[in-house]
Each structure stands twice: as C-alpha cells, then as structure tokens.
C-alpha positions as CSV (number, residue, x, y, z in Angstrom):
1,X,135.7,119.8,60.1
2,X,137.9,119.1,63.2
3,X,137.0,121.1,65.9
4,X,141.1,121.9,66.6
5,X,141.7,122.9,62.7
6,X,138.4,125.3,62.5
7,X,139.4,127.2,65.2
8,X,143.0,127.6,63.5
9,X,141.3,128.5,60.2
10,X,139.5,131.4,61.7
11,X,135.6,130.4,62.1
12,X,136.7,130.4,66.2
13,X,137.6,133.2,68.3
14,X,140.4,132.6,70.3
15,X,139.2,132.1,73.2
16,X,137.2,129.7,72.1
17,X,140.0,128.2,70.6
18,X,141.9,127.7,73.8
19,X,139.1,126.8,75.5
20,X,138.6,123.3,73.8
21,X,139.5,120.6,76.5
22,X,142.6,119.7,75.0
23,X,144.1,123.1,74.8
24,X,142.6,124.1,78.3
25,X,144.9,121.6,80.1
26,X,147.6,123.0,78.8
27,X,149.9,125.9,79.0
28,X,147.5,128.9,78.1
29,X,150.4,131.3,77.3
30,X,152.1,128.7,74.9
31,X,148.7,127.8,73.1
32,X,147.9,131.4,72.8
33,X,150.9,131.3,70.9
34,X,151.0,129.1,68.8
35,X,147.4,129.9,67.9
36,X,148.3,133.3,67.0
37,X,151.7,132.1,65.2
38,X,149.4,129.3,62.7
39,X,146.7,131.9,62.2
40,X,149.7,134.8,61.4
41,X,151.3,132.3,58.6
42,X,148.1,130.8,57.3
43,X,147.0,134.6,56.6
44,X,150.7,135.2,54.9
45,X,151.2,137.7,57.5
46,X,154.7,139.6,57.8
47,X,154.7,139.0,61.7
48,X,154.5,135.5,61.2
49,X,158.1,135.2,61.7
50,X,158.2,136.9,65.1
51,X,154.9,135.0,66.5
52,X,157.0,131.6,65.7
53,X,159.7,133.1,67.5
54,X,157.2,134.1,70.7
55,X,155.9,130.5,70.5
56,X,159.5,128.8,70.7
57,X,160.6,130.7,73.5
58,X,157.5,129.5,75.5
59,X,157.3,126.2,74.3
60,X,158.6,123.0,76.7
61,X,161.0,120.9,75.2
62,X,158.6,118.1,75.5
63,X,157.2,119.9,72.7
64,X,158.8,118.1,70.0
65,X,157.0,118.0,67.0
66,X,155.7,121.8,67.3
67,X,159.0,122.8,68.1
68,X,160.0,121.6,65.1
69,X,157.2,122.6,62.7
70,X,158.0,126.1,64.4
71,X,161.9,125.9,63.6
72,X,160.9,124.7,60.0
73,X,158.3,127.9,59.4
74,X,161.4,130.0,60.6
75,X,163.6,128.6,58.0
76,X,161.4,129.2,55.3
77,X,159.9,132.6,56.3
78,X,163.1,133.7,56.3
79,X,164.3,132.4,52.7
C-alpha cells in the first residue's frame, strides 16, 4: 500500500506520518491537520467536523483541491 494512504489508515503514528519527505517540506501545523481531520472522518468520528474546520483555517489558498475535499466533508457532515 501507498506509503501516504497507510499512514492515513492508521498502521502509522503520526509522526511518522508527517515525517515522510513529502509532508516534511511542508507546513507541519497544516499536515498535522489534515492528518488528524482524514483519520477523525475515516473512524466516523463526531469531531470530524471541527478537525475540517482546524484544517481550513490553516490551510493556504494554494491549497486547492484539499481545500475543497475539506469544504465538501463539511457539507456532508453536517447534513
């Protein structure tokens, strides 16, 4: 499996996670983020909502397509 997606899935700690070389380039606050936000809505949990939320108001609008997945989980969490 995909290094990026088995971390998600939970057989990674996060800080292994955001320690892959792609993700370590980055933003770490913003990864963390969405990290936690995936693995909250994968697992169905209630705070899902509110980690999309944290991840949005870190992300950079150059962001696009995760911005968008985010603003799509938000509108169907909340149905």
């Amino acid at each position: 499996m995909d290094q990026r997606w088995a971390g998600l899935l939970g057989s990674s700690d996060t800080a292994a996670i955001l320690a892959q070389p792609f993700r370590a380039t980055g933003h770490p606050q913003r990864e963390a983020a969405l990290v936690a936000a995936i693995r909250a809505d994968l697992a169905g949990d209630a705070s899902a909502a509110g980690r999309w939320r944290d991840y949005l108001a870190l992300a950079s609008p150059f962001d696009v397509a995760a911005r968008a997945w985010a603003r799509l989980r938000l509108e169907r969490l909340s149905r």
